[in-house]
N, C-alpha and C positions, 0 to 999 in steps of 0.2 A: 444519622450521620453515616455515611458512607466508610468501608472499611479499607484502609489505608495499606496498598501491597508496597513493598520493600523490593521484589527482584521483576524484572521485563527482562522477559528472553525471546528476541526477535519478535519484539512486539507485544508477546502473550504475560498478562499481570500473574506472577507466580507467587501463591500464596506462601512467605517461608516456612512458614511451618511443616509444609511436606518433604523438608528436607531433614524434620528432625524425628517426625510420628515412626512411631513405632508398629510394624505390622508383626500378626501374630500368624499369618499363616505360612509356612513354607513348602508348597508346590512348588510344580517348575513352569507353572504359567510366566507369560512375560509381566502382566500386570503386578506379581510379585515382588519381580526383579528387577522391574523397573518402572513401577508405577502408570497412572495412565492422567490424560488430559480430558479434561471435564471444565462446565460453568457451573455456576450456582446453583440454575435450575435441574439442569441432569444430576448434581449430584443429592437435589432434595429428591428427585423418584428415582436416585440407587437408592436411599435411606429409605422411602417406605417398604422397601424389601428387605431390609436389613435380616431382621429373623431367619426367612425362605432362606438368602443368604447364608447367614452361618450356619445353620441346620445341613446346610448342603456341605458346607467345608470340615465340618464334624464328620460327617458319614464317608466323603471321600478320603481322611486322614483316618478313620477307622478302617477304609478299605486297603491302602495303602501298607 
C-alpha cells in the first residue's frame, strides 16, 4: 500500500513529518537550516552512507 502524504507544496508530495524530525547537527550548512528536497530513491543511497556520514559530522563538530 502506498504511503499516503498529507501536505502538496506546488505540486511536490511533502512528507509531514519533516516538519516535526528532529535534527542533531548544528552547522551553518543550508541543509541544516533549512533542510533539503529529495525522493525516495535518493534518499535510500543518502542512507547507505549513513555512517561515512556521521563520522564526518563527529569530526567536523570536534573540529569546530
Amino acid at each position: 500500500m502506498a504511503k499516503k502524504f498529507e501536505k502538496v507544496i506546488k505540486g511536490l508530495k511533502i512528507d509531514p513529518l519533516i516538519f516535526t524530525f528532529k535534527f542533531n547537527c548544528d552547522c551553518t550548512g543550508e541543509c541544516c537550516h533549512y533542510g533539503v528536497y529529495t525522493d525516495s530513491f535518493e534518499a535510500k543511497r543518502i542512507l547507505r552512507f549513513k555512517k561515512k556520514f556521521l563520522n564526518i559530522l563527529i569530526v567536523l563538530n570536534v573540529l569546530m
